[in-house]
N, C-alpha and C positions, 0 to 999 in steps of 0.2 A: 680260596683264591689268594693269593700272594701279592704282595706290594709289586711288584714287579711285573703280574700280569697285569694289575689294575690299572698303573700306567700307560703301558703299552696299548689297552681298549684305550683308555682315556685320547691318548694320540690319535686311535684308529676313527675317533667319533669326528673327525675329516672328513671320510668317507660318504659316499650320499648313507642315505640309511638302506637303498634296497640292494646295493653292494655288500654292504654289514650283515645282513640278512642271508646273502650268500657264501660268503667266503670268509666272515671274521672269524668265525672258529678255527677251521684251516690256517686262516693266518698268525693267529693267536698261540696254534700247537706245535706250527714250523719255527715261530720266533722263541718261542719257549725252548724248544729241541735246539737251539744256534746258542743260545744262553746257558745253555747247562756246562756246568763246570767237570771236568775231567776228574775230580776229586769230588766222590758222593757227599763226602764230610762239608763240603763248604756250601752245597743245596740250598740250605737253609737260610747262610749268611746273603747269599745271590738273589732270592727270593724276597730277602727284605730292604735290604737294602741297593739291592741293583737298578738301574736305570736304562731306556731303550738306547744306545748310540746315537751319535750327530746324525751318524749316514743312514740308520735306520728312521730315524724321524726325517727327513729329509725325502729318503724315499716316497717315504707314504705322503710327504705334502706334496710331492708331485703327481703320484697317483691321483691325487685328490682333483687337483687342477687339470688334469687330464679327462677325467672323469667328468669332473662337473660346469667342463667347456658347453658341453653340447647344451644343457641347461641353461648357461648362462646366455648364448647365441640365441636360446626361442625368448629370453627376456628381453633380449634386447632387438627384436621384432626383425630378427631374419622372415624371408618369405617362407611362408608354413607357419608361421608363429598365429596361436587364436589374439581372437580382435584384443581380449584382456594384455598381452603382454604387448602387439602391438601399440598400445595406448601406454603401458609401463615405460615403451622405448623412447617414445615422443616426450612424454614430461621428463626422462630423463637426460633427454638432448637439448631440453630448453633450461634444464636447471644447468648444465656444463657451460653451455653456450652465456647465460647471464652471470659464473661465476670470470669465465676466462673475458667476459666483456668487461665485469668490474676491473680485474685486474687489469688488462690491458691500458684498461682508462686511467687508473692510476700510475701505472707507470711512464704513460707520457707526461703527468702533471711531474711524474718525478723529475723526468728530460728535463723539460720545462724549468723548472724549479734548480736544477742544478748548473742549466745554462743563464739562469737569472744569477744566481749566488756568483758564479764566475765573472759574471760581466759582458757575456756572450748575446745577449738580449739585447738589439737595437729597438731607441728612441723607446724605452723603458727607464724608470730610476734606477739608480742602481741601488744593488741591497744596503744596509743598515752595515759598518765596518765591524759591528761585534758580529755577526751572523757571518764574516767571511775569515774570520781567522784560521792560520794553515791548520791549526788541530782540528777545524769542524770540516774544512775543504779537505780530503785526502784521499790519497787513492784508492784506499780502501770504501770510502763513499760513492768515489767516481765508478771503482768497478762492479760496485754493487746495483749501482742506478742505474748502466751499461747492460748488463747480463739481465735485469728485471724487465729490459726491454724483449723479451723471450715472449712474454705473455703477448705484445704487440703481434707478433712474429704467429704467434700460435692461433691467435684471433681471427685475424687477416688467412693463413693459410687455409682454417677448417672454413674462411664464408666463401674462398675460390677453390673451393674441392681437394684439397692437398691433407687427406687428413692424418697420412704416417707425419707430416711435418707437423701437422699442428701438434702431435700427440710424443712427438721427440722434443720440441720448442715447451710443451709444457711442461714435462721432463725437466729441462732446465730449467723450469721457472720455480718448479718444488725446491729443486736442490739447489737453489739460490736464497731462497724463502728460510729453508733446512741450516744450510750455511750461515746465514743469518742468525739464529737463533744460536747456532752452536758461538758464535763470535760473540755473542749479547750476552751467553753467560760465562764465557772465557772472561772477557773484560770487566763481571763484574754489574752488567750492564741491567741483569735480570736477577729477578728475586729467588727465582728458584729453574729448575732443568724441563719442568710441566709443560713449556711452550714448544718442545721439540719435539716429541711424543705425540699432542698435538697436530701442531703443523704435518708430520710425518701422514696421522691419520687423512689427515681432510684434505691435504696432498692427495695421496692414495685414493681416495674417494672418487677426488675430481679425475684422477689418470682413469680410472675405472669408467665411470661418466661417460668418459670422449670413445670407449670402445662402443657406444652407441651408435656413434656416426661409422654405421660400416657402410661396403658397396651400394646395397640396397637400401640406404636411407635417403630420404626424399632430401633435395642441393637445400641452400639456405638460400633466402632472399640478398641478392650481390647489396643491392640498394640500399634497402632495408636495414641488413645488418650494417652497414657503413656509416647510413646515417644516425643507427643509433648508436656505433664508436664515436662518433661527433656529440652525440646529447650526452654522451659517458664521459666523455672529457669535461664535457662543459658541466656535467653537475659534481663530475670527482673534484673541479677546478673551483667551483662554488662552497664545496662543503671543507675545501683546507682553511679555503680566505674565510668562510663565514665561521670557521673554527677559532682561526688564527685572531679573527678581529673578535670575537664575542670572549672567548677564553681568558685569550694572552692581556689583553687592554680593561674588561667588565671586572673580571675575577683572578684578577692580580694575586691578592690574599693565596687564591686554591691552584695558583697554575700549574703547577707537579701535579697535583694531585688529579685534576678536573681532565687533563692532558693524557695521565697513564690509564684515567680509565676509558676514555672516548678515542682515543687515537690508536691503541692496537689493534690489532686486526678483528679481532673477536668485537671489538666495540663498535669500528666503522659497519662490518658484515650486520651488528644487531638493527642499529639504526637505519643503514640505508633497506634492510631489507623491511622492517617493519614502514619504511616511507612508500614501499612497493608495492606491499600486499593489502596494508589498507585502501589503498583506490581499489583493489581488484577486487578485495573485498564487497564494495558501496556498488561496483558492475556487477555481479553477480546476485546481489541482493536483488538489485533494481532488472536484469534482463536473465531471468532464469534460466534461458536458451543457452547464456555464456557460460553454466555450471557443470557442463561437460567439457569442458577446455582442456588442454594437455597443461595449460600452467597452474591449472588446480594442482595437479598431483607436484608440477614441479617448483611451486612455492612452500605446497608441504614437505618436500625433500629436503629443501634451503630452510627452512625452518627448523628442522628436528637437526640438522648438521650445526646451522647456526647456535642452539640453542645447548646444545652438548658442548661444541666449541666454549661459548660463554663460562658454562658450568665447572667446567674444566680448568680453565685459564684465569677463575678468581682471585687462586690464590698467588699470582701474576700481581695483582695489582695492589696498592700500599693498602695498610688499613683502615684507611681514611674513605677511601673509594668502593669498598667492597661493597658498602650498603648502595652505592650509582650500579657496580656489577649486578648485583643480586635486582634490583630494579629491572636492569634491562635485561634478563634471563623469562622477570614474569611477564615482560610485557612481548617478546617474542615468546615465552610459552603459551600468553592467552590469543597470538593472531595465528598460534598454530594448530593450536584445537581446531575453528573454523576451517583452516584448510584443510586438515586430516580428513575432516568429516566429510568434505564435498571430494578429494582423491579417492576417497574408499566407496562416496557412492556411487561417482563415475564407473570404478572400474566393477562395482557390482552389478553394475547397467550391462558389460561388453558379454553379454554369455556366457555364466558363471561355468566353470568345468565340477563335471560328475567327479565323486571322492574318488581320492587315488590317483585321478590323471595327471597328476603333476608328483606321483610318487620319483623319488630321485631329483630331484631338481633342487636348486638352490632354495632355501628356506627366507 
């Protein structure tokens, strides 16, 4: 086998595997016949050193997604789907649903925060003159705080049924997130390119996420969800001030340091999510009845995301901070264990499928 075919399978392993099974050879011998060189003399050189094309690899990622549409549709609990993927769908729409609620919530604290800094805030102090000076106030602040308000926009559309909206609004919200990052190391702002790669991923994740809420998913509660954007604000609005006062004023000495590790995104995600799942934790112990929940599976989902995030984005943070990063990586890896183990036994409960029934499907 030649470097060049090895490649070319390697690309093909896209593919579900009972497609592979049927047609990679064929594909393999038709791509090999498109490749071969007019001059027999150069075989050899093509074989080693040759590569599949943009548009041949292209191809086949489309195929692939073609392919392994219908797959992804019984995961995510279209009607027909067994009770197992059913229950896969639900903790997947509660994990979307509590990230686009953090955000949203955060980004009204930003509203907030940047009509304080302006002066915009009635019968309010007004801010501190070094926290308003034109190099911290600028448009590039104001249009960042503006457009993060997407997440708002995306929150609100998926709890009144709007879900192409919610799912374009969060769109923006990545690629404002995205932009962000690429700006933070243009300017120098960031230690290294790690956060955009990152971001992109768990971006991605969550776009992925929201394709749970399809037609046939059960509405969200109007109330409910509204009132918990209210307790989102009020605790995203707790945890800056209780940041800002315990940090900036206690730990004077370590403010850079104490600040880059608990204030990026990977830091607030470790913390608030580990303040989440230990209460749900202490329920579940105490009312066994609640260990089949859909947020079992979707605290373990938020967990394993949060917890690669962290892993990831270390070396992000000064080296003074690294041993706070690597702290809070074990303390959201030890609340993730529990959760894993109580998703995996839920979903061992819903009517295990006989070998092979999920041959071709997503892995």
């Amino acid at each position: 086998m030649t470097r060049l075919e090895r490649r070319y399978r390697l690309v093909l392993r896209l593919l579900p595997a009972s497609y592979r099974a049927a047609w990679e050879e064929e594909m393999v011998a038709a791509f090999l016949e498109s490749m071969a060189p007019d001059d027999p003399e150069d075989s050899e050189f093509v074989g080693e050193y040759g590569w599949p094309s943009r548009s041949e690899v292209a191809s086949v990622v489309a195929l692939a997604v073609r392919l392994h549409l219908p797959a992804l549709r019984l995961r995510l609990g279209v009607p027909g789907a067994p009770p197992r993927y059913a229950a896969s769908s639900a903790g997947v729409r509660r994990a979307a649903q509590a990230l686009l609620l953090l955000h949203a919530s955060f980004a009204m604290v930003g509203l907030g925060t940047m009509l304080w800094l302006l002066g915009l805030v009635p019968r309010v102090p007004r801010a501190p003159v070094e926290w308003t000076q034109p190099g911290l106030i600028n448009r590039g602040y104001v249009t960042f705080t503006l457009l993060d308000l997407a997440w708002v926009v995306a929150y609100l559309a998926l709890v009144f049924g709007y879900r192409r909206v919610a799912w374009w609004s969060a769109c923006i919200g990545v690629a404002t997130a995205v932009s962000n990052d690429i700006g933070r190391y243009v300017l120098g702002a960031a230690r290294s390119f790690v956060a955009l790669p990152a971001t992109v991923l768990f971006g991605g994740l969550l776009l992925v996420a929201l394709l749970a809420f399809h037609r046939d998913a059960p509405a969200l509660p109007v109330r409910r969800s509204l009132a918990s954007l209210g307790a989102g604000i009020g605790v995203a609005t707790a945890f800056v001030v209780l940041v800002d006062a315990v940090l900036v004023h206690l730990l004077t000495a370590q403010r850079d340091v104490a600040l880059n590790a608990l204030l990026d995104w990977a830091g607030v995600y470790s913390v608030l999510l580990v303040a989440a799942a230990l209460p749900y934790l202490v329920v579940v112990a105490v009312r066994p009845a609640r260990r089949g929940s859909p947020w079992s599976l979707a605290f373990a989902l938020l967990a394993a995301a949060v917890l690669g995030l962290r892993l990831v984005t270390l070396s992000e943070l000064p080296s003074q901070a690294v041993g706070l990063g690597l702290a809070e990586a074990l303390v959201v890896a030890a609340v993730c264990a529990p959760l894993a183990a109580l998703a995996r036994r839920t979903l061992r409960r819903l009517s295990p499928e006989p070998v092979g029934a999920s041959q071709g499907s997503l892995g």
